[in-house]
C-alpha positions as CSV (number, residue, x, y, z in Angstrom):
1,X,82.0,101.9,116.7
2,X,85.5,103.6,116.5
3,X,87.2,100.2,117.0
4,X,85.3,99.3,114.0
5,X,86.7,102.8,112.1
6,X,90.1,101.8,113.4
7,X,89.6,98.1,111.5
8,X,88.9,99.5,108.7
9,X,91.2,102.4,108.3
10,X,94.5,99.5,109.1
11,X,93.0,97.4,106.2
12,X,92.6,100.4,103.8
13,X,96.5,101.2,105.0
14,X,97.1,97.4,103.9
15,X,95.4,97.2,101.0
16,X,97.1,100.1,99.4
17,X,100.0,98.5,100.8
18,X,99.8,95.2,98.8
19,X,98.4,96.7,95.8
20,X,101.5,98.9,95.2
21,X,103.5,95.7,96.1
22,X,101.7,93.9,93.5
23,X,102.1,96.5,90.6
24,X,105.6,97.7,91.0
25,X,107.6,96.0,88.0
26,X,104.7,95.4,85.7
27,X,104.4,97.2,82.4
28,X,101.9,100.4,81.5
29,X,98.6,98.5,80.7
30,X,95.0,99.6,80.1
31,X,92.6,98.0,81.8
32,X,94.8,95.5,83.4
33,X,96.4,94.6,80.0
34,X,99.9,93.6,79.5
35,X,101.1,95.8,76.4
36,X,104.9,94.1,77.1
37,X,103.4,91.2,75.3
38,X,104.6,88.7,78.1
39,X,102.9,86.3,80.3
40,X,104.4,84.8,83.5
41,X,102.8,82.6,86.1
42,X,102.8,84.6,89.6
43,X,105.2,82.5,92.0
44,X,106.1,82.8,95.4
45,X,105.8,86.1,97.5
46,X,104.1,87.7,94.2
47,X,101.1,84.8,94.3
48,X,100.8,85.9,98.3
49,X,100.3,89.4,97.6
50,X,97.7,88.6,95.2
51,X,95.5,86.4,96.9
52,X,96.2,88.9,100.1
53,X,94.9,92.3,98.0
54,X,91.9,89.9,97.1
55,X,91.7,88.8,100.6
56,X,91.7,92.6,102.2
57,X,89.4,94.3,99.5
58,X,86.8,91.6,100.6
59,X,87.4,92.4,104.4
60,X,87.3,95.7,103.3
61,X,83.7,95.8,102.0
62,X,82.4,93.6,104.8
63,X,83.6,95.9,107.5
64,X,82.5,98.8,105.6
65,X,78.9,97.0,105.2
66,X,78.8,96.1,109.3
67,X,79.8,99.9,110.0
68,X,77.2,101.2,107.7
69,X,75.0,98.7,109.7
70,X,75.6,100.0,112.8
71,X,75.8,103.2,111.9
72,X,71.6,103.4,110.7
């Protein structure tokens, strides 16, 4: 059970990792709006630390699920 806490406090570390990698340089928005006005595609490392944040927020709530599983 702790190695499971352990798991999931290194991808909570990583996730808040990559999700201030991801939003340093944008623009104020609401709700994930762009008030700049600009579009541009995501490229390279950017693209990566996308689909990473997506990737860790879903390993996230699965080893948050299998703790509360064990836990009961």
């Amino acid at each position: 059970m702790r190695s499971i806490l352990i798991l999931q406090a290194a991808i909570s570390v990583l996730l808040i990792v990559s999700i201030l990698l991801q939003s340093r340089g944008e623009g104020l928005g609401v709700l994930g709006a762009d008030l700049g006005g600009s579009y541009h595609t995501k490229r390279g490392f950017e693209k990566f630390i996308f689909y990473a944040s997506i990737a860790l927020g879903a390993a996230f709530i699965i080893v948050a699920l299998i703790s509360v599983k064990l836990s009961a």
